[in-house]
C-alpha positions as CSV (number, residue, x, y, z in Angstrom):
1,X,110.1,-67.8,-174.4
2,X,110.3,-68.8,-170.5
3,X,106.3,-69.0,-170.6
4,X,106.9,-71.7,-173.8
5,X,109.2,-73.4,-171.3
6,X,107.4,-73.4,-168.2
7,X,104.5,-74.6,-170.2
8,X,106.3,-77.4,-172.0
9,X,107.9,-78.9,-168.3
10,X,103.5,-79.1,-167.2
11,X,102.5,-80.8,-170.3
12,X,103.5,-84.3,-170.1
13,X,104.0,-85.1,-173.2
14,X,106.9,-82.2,-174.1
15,X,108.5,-82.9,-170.2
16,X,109.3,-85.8,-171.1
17,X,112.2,-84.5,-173.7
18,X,112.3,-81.2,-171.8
19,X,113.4,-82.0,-168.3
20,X,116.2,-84.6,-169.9
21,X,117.2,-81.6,-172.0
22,X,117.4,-78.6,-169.2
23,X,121.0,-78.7,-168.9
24,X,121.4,-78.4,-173.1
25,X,119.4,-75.5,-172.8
26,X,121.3,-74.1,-169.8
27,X,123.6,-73.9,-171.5
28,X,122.6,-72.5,-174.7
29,X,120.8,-69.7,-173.0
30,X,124.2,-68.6,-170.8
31,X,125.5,-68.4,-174.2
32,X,123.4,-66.4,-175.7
33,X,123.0,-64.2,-172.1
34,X,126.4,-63.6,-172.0
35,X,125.8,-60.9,-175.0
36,X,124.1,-58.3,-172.2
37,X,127.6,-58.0,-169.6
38,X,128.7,-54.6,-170.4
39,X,132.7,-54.4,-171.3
40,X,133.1,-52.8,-167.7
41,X,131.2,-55.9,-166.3
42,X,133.2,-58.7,-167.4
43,X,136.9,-59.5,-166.4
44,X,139.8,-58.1,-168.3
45,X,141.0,-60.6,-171.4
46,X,144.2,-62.6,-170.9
47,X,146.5,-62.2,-174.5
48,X,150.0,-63.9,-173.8
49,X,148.9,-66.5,-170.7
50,X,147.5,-69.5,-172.8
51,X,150.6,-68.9,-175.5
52,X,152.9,-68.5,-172.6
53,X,151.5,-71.5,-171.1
54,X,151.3,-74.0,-174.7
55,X,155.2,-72.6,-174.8
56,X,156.3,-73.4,-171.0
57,X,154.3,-77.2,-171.0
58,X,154.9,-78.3,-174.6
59,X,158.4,-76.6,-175.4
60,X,157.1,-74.2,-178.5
61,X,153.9,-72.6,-180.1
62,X,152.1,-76.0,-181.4
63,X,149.0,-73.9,-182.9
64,X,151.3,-71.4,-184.6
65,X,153.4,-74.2,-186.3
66,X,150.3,-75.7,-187.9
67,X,148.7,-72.4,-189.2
68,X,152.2,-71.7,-191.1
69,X,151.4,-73.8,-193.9
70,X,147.7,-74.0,-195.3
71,X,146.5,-75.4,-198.7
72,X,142.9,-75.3,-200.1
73,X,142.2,-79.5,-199.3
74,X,143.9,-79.5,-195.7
75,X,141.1,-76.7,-195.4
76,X,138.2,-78.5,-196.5
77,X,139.6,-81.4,-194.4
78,X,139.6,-78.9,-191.3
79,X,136.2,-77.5,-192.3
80,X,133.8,-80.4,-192.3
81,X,134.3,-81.8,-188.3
82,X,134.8,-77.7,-187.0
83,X,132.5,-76.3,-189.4
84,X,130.1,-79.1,-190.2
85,X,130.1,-82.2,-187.9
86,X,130.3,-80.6,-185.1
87,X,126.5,-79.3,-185.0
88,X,125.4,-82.2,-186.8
89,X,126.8,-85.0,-184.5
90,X,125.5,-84.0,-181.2
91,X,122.2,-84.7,-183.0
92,X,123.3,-88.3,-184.4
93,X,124.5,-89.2,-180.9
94,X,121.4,-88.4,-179.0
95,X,119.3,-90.1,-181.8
96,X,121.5,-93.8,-181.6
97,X,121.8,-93.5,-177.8
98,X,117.3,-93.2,-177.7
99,X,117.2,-95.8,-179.9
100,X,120.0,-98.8,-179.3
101,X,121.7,-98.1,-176.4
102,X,120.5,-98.9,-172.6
103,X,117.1,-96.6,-171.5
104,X,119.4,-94.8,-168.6
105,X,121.6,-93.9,-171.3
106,X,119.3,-91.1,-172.8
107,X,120.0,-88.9,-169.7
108,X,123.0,-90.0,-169.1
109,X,124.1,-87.9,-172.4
110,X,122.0,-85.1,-171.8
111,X,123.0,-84.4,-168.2
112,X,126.8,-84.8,-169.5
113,X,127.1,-83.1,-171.9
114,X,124.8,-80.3,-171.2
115,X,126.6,-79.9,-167.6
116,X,129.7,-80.2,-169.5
117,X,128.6,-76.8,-171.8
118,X,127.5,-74.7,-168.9
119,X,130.7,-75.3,-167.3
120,X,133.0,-74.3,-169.8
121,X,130.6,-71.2,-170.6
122,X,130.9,-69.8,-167.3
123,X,134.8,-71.2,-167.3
124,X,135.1,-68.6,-170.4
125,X,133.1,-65.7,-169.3
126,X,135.0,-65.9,-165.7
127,X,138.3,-66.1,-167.5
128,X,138.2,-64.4,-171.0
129,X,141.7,-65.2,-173.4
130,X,142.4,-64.2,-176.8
131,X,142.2,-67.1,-179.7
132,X,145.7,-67.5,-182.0
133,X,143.6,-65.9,-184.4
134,X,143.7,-62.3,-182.1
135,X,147.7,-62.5,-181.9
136,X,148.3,-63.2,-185.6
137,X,146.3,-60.2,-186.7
138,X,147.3,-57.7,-183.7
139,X,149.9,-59.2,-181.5
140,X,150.1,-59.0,-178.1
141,X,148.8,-55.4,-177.4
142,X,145.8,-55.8,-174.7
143,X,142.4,-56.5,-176.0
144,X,139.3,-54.8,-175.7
145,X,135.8,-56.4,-175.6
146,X,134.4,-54.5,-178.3
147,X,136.7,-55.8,-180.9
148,X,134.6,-58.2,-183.1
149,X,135.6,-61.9,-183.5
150,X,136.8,-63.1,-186.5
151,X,136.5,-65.8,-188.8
152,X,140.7,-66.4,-189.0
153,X,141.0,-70.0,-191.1
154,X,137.4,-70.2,-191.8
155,X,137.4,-67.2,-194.1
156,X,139.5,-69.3,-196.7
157,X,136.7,-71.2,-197.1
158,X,134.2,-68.7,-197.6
159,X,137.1,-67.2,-200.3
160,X,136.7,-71.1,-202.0
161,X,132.8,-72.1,-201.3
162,X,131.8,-67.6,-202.3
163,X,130.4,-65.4,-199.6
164,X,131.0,-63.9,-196.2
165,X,128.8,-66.3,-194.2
166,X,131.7,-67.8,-191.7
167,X,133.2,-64.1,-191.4
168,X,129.5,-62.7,-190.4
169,X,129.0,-65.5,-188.4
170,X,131.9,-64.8,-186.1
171,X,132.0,-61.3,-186.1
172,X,128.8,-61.1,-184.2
173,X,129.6,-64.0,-181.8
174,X,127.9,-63.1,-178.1
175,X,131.4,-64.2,-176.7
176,X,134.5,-63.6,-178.7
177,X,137.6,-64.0,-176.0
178,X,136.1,-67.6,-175.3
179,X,139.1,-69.4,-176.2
180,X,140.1,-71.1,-173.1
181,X,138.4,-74.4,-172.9
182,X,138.0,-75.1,-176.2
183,X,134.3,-76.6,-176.3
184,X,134.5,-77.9,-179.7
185,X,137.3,-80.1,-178.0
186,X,134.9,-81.3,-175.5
187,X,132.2,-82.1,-177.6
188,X,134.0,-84.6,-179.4
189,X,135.8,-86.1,-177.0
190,X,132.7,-86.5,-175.2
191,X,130.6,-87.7,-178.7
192,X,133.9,-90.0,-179.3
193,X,133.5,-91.4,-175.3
194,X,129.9,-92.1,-175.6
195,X,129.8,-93.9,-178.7
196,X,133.3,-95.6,-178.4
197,X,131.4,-97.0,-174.7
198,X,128.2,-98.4,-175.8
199,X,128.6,-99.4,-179.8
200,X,132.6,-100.2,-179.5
201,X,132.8,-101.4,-183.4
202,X,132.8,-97.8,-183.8
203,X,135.7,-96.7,-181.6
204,X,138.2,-96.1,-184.2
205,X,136.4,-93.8,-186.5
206,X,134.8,-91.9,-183.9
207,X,138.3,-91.2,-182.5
208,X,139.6,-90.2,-185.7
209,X,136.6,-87.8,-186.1
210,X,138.1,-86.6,-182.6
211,X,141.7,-86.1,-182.9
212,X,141.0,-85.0,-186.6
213,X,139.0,-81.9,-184.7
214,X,141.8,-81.3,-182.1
215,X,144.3,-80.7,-185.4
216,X,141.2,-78.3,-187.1
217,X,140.8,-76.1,-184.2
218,X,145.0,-75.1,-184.2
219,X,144.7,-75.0,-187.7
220,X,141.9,-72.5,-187.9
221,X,144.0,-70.5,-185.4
222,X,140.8,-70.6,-183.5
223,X,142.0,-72.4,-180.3
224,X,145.7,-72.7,-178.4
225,X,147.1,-76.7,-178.0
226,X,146.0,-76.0,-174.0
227,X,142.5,-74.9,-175.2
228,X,142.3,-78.5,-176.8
229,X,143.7,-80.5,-173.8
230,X,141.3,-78.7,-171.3
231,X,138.2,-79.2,-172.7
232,X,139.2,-82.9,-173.4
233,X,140.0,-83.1,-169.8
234,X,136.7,-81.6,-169.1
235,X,134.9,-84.3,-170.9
236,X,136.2,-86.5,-169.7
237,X,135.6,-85.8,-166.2
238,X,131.8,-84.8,-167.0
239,X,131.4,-88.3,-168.7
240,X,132.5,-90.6,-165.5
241,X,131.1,-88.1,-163.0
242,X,127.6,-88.1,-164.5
243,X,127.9,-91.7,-165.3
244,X,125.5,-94.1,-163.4
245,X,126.7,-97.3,-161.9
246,X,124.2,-99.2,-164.0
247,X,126.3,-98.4,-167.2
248,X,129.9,-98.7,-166.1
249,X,129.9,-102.4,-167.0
250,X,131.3,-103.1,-170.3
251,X,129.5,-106.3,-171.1
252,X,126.1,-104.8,-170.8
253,X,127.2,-102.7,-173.7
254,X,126.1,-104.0,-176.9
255,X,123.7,-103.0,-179.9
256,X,120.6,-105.0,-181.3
257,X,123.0,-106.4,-184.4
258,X,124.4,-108.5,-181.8
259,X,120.7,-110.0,-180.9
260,X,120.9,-108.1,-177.7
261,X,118.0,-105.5,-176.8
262,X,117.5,-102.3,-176.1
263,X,118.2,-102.9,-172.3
264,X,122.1,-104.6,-173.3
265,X,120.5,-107.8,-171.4
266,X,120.6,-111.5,-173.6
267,X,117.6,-113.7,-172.3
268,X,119.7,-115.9,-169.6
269,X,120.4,-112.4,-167.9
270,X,117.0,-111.2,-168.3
271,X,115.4,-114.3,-166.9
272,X,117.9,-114.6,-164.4
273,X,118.4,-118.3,-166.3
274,X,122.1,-118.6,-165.1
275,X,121.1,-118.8,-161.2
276,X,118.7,-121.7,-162.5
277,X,120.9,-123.3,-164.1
278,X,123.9,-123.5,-161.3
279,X,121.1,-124.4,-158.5
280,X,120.5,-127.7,-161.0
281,X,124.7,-128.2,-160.7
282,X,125.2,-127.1,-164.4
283,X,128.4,-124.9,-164.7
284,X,127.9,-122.2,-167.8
285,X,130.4,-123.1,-170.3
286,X,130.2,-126.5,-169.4
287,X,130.1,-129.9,-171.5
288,X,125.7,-130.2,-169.4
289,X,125.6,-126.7,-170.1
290,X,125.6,-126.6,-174.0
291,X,123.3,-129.3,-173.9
292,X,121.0,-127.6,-171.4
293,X,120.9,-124.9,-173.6
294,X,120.7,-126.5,-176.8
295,X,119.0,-130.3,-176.8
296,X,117.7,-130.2,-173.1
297,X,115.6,-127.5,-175.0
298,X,112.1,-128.0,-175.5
299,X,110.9,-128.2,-179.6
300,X,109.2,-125.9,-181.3
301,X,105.9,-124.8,-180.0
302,X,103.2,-123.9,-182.4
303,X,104.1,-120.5,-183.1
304,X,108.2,-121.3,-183.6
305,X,109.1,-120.4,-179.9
306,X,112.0,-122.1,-178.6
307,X,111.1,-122.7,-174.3
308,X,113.7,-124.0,-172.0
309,X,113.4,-125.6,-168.6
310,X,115.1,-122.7,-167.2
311,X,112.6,-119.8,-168.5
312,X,109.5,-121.7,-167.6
313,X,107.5,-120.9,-164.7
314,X,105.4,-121.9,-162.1
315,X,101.8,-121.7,-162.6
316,X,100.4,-119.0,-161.9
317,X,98.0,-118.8,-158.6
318,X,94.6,-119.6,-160.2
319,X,95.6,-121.7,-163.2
320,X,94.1,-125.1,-163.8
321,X,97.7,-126.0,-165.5
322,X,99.3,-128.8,-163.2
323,X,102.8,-128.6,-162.0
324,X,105.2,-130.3,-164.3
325,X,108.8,-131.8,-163.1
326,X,110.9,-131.7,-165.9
327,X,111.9,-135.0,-166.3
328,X,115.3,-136.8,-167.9
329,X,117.1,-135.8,-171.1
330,X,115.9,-137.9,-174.2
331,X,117.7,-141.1,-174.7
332,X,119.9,-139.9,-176.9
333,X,123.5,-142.0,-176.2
334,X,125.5,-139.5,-179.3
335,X,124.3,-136.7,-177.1
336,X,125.6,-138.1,-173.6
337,X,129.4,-140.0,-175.3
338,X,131.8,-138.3,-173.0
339,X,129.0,-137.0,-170.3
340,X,128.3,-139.3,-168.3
341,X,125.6,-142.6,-168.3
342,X,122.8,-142.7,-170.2
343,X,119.4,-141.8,-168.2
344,X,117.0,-144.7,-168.3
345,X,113.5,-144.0,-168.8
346,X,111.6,-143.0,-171.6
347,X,111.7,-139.1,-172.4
348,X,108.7,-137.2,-171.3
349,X,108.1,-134.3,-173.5
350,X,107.1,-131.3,-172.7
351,X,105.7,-128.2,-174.7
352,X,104.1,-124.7,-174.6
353,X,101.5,-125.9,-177.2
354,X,98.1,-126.6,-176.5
355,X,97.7,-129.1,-179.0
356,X,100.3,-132.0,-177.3
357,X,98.2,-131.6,-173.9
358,X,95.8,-134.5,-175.8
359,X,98.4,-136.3,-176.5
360,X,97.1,-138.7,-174.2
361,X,99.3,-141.9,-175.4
362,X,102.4,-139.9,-174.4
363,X,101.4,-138.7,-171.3
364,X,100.0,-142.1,-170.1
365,X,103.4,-144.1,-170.9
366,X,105.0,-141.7,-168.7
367,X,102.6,-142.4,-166.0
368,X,100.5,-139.0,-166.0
369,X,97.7,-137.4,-168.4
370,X,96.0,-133.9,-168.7
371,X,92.4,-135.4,-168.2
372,X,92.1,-137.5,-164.8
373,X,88.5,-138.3,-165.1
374,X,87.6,-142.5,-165.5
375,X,84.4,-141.5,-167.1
376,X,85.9,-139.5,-169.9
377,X,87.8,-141.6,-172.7
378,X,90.4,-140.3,-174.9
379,X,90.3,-140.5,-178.2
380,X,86.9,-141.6,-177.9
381,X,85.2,-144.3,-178.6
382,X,84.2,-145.5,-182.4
383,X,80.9,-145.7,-183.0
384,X,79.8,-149.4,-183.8
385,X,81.3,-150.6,-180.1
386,X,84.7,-150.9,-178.4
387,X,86.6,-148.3,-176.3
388,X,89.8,-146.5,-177.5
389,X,93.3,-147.7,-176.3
390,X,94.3,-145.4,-174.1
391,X,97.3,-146.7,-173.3
């Protein structure tokens, strides 16, 4: 397995969604590792702190008031975020994040939440406590590392769906007395902070998906009410810790349904057009401003592409393309009512498109034109005498 590894980090092509994904794998493997401490290696198991503890902060039992009343739907309610969304969405996130949210974003989720697993890992194999489940079936007596884990609430739903599978599952669990943080907890409240920053329309139903969790874990009797709040806590810490400055502004977060694109940038902040536009004296937002964006724009080009002023530039070193001034706005007097007076001058228009560089009875009215040469006429001559009116 570490040779697959090693070999996947050289190969360029797998290093690229390996080296993003070490700490995920980090912390899968300390999971998995943590099967091979002996009973005499690992610390002795805490039974009555985290109940003492839920007691002392928040005035009873929380978790043991919600497993005191069960019914068969309230189950299947508890079982799809614990049992099934809770593999599944880690997935969805990474795949929306890779595809709609800003490119630094990608490892911005894998370092945080991978760094965020490892922690509470080696939080629960430092500091082993029993789950509810372990006092509701033998009290407070001390525990023992060798006693299996069990399935507590999730058997019910083996007893509705058939089969042992949940029971199996958790019986042969590398870690058993991981209780204390709760790490479902953190998952989704570090799923619900992601997708809550960068696609906000979702906020609300990713934070019922959260807090709907939070109630599934007591009611499982897998987890203690302080088993939720720390592993929200650590969340949330992992998520502005490992967050880059780049990301922490909330206008830059928006998806492609919103016509911005993949970067969170509109064209004005991509082409740095708003720097242009105040260096000319137009204030964004005001009355010169709509109409520099929107009839101080240039018309169509050939190919449907609307150019502004602004995202035009210089020619490049090389090019036999002259240097164009823009020139006034179009006379136009329904446009400029309220403005200001109305430019004099006829309106010299300018295009991307090939084709209106012959345009030579345009260009010439305005006092310039594409071809320069006396000895060349345009449009040329008919045949049967007489020059063309070039003016």
């Amino acid at each position: 397995m570490s040779g697959l590894v090693i070999l996947g980090l050289l190969m360029p092509l797998t290093s690229q969604i390996l080296v993003p994904a070490m700490p995920v794998l980090a912390w899968g493997l300390t999971f998995y590792a943590s099967r091979f401490l002996s009973p005499a290696q690992r610390p002795q198991i805490s039974v009555t702190i985290l109940p003492t503890l839920e007691t002392v902060l928040y005035g009873a039992n929380i978790s043991d008031v919600l497993t005191r009343f069960t019914h068969p739907i309230l189950d299947v309610v508890a079982w799809l975020p614990y049992g099934v969304l809770h593999f599944a969405l880690p997935v969805l996130v990474t795949i929306a994040v890779w595809l709609m949210a800003p490119r630094p974003a990608l490892q911005f989720w894998a370092s945080a939440f991978g760094y965020m697993g490892l922690i509470g890992v080696l939080c629960q194999i430092a500091f082993p406590c029993a789950p509810p489940w372990y006092e509701l079936i033998y009290g407070l007596i001390p525990a023992e590392h060798t006693i299996p884990g069990s399935a507590a609430g999730l058997a019910r739903i083996d007893g509705l769906f058939g089969g042992t599978r949940y029971q199996t599952t958790f019986s042969k669990l590398p870690m058993v007395f991981g209780a204390f943080p709760s790490l479902r907890a953190a998952s989704a409240t570090l799923e619900a902070l992601f997708i809550s920053h960068f696609f906000p329309s979702t906020t609300r139903f990713i934070w019922a998906y959260a807090f709907t969790l939070y109630w599934a874990t007591m009611y499982l009797a897998h987890h203690y009410l302080i088993d939720v709040v720390a592993g929200a806590s650590l969340a949330v810490l992992c998520f502005h810790f490992f967050m880059p400055a780049s990301l922490r502004v909330v206008e830059s977060n928006s998806t492609t349904a919103k016509g911005v694109g993949r970067r969170g940038r509109n064209k004005y902040e991509q082409y740095d057009l708003e720097d242009r536009r105040r260096q000319r004296g137009i204030v964004p937002g005001s009355p010169q401003s709509s109409l520099s964006s929107g009839r101080h724009s240039l018309s169509l080009d050939d190919e449907g592409q609307d150019i502004t002023y602004g995202s035009r530039s210089p020619a490049p070193l090389g090019s036999a393309a002259p240097f164009i001034v823009p020139s006034p706005l179009p006379h136009d007097t329904k446009a400029w009512k309220g403005v200001g007076p109305v430019p004099t001058g006829k309106a010299h228009r300018h295009t991307a498109s090939i084709a209106s560089l012959i345009r030579a009875d345009d260009r010439v009215e305005s006092g310039w034109s594409p071809v320069t040469s006396k000895s060349f006429v345009f449009p040329p001559a008919k045949k049967g005498g007489g020059s063309a009116d070039s003016s």
